[in-house]
N, C-alpha and C positions, 0 to 999 in steps of 0.2 A: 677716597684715597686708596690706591690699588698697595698691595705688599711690599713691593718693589721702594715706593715711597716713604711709606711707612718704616724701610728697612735705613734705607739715607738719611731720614731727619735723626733717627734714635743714632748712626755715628756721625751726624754730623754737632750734636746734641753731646756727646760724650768730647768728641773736637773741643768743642766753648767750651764746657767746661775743664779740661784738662791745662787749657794753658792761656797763658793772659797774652793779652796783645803786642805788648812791649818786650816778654822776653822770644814770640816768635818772630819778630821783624829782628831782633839782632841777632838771630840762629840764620836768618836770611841773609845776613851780611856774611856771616862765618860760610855760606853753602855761595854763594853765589860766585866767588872766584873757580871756584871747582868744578865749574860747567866755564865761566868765562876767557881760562885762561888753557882749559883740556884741549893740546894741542892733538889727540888721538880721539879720529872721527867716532871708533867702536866704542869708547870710552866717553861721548857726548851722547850717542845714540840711548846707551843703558841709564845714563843717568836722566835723561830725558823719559825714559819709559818708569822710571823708578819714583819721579817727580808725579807722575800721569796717576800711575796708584797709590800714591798717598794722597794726591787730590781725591780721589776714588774712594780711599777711605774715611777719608776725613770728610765725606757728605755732599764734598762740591759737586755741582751742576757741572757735564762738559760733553757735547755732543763730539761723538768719535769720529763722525762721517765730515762737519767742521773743522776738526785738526788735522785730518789726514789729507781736504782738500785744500788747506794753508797750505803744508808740505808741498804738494806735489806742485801747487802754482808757483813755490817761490825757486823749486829746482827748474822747472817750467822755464822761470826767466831767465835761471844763469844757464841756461842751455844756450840762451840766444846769445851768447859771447864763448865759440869757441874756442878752446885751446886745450894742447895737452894732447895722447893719444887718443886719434878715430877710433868710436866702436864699433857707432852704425853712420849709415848715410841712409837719407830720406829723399828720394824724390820729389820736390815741389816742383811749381809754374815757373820762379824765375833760375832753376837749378837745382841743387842739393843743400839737403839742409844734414848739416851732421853734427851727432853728438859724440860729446868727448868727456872722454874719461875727468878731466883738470875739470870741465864748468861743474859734469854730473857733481863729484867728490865736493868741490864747494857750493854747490846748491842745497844738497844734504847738509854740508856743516852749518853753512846758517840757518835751515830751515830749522833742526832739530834744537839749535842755540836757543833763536828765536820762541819757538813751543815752549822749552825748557823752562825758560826764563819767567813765562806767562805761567803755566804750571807754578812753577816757586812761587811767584808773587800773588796766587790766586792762596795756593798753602798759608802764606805765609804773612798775608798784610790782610787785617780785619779792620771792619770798618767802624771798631771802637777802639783802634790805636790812638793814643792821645800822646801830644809830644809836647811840653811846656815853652811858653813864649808866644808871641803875636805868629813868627814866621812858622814856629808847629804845631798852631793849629792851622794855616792856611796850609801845611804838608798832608795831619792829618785831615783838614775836607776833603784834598784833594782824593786823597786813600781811599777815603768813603764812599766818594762819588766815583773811581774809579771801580771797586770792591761792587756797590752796586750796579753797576752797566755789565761786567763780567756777571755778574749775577742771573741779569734778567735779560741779555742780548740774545736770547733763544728767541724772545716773544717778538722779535725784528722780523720782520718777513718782507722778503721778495716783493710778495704782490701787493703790503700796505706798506711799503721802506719809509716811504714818508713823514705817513698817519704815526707808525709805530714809533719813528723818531721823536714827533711830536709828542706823543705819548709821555714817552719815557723822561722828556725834559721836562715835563709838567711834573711826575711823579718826583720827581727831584729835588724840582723847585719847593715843591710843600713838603717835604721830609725833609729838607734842609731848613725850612719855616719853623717846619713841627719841633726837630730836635735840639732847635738855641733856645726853647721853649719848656720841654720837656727836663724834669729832675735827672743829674748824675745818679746813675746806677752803681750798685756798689762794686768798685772795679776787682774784676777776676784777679788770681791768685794761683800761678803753677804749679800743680800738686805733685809731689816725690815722684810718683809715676811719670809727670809730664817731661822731668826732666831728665830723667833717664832716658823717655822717647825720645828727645831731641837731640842727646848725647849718641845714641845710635845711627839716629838719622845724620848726623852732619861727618859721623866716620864714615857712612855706610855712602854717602855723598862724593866724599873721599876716595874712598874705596876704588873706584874704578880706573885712576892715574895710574896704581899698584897693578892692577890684575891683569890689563891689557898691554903692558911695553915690553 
């Protein structure tokens, strides 16, 4: 295990322990209108990057060269409807293809929404959230199984998509076997510290409606 790794598991280790499951999914409810309803692109962008490194810190796995080529495919597609001012025009076989400013501006806002959103929910939803009731535990599996595919969807590849698929469903299936099996651990507990992070995090979430109008 190289340094690097070594350096992620110890804050992602400090992560679990700081804060319990249940009071970071409802600091996710308190952050999540603050990207969903930021009508200012600059003010979706920073919180999206702001989202990126606390995932960063808090130990999660996220390949950069993966979310920047999200990005660029989903501005990619709202190019092919355009509107709004010409910037450029492109040459193709059956004419021009031109890009405008109206598809660019809302290809970026959903793209970065979209990152955002996944970011937060990667922060913020663990996959020992537990929610009482028939219907929240069928929310919290869902969480878990979602929690573990962001996890481990590195090990997806191109050349085995299939193999890797198959894989992955099978590890699931027997940790989902293993875990209605397995003793309740003693559930975490958010320590002073934790909550003054999250009291930060959710102004500092904030924060950006204020600085950019």
């Amino acid at each position: 295990m190289n340094i690097f790794e070594q350096f992620r598991l110890r804050r992602q280790k400090i992560y679990e322990d700081l804060f319990s499951a249940r009071i970071l999914c409802f600091t996710g409810f308190l952050i999540m209108p603050a990207i969903l309803f930021n009508p200012v692109l600059q003010s979706r962008i920073i919180q999206f990057l702001f989202f990126w490194f606390l995932c960063w810190l808090a130990g999660k796995k996220n390949n950069p060269l993966i979310t920047i080529f999200v990005i660029l495919g989903i501005v990619a597609f709202n190019l092919l409807v355009p509107h709004g001012r010409v910037l450029y025009t492109i040459p193709v076989p059956t004419g021009t293809f031109r890009i405008t400013l109206g598809a660019l501006m809302l290809g970026i806002h959903r793209a970065v929404t979209l990152q955002g959103l996944i970011m937060l929910s990667r922060l913020l939803i663990r996959r020992d959230l537990k929610i009482p009731g028939s219907f929240g535990q069928l929310i919290g599996e869902s969480l878990r199984i979602f929690a573990k595919i962001m996890d481990t969807k590195h090990r997806i590849t191109r050349k085995n998509f299939m193999a890797d698929i198959d894989r992955l469903m099978l590890e699931l299936s027997e940790d989902g076997g293993q875990s209605s099996l397995e003793p309740c651990s003693p559930a975490i507990k958010t320590k002073a510290a934790g909550f003054i992070i999250l009291a930060a995090v959710v102004i500092l979430s904030w924060l950006p409606w204020f600085i950019t109008k």
